[in-house]
C-alpha positions as CSV (number, residue, x, y, z in Angstrom):
1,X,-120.6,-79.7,-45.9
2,X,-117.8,-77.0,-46.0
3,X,-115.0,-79.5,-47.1
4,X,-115.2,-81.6,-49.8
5,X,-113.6,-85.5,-49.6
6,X,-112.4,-86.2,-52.5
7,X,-111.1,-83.9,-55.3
8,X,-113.2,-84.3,-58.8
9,X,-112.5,-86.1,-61.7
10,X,-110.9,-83.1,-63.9
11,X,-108.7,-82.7,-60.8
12,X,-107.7,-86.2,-60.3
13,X,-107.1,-87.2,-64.0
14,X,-105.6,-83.6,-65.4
15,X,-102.0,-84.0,-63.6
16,X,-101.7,-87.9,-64.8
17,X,-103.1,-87.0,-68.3
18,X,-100.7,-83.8,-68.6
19,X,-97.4,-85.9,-67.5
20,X,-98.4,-88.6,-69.5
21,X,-98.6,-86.6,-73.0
22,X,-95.2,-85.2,-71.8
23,X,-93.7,-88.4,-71.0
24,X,-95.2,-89.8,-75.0
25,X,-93.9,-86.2,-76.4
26,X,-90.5,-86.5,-74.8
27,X,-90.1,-90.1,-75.7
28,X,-91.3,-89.1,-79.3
29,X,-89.1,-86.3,-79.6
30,X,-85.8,-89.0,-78.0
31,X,-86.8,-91.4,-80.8
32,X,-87.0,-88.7,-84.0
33,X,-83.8,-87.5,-82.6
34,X,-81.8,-91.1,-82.6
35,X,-83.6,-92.1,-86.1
36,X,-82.0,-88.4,-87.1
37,X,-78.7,-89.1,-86.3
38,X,-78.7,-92.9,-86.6
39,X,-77.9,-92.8,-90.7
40,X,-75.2,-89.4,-89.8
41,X,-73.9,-91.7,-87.1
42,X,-73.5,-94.7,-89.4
43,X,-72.5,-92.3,-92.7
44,X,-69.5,-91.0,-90.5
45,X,-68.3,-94.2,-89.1
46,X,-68.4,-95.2,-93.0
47,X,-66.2,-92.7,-94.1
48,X,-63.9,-93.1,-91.6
């Protein structure tokens, strides 16, 4: 009775749930950064 099986729920789904919202953050924050530079990008080329 000492040892349990299997780990609970909050254990199980925390480490998924946690590298998932990073992965969406991270992806989020990669996307806002190329639509940021996209029109600089595009300006520049422009002028030159």
């Amino acid at each position: 009775m000492g040892h349990r099986i299997r780990p609970t729920a909050a254990e199980n789904f925390a480490p998924a749930d946690l590298l998932q919202g990073i992965l969406v953050v991270s992806s989020f924050g990669f996307w806002a950064v190329m639509l940021g530079l996209m029109p600089v990008l595009v300006f520049r080329v422009w002028l030159a």
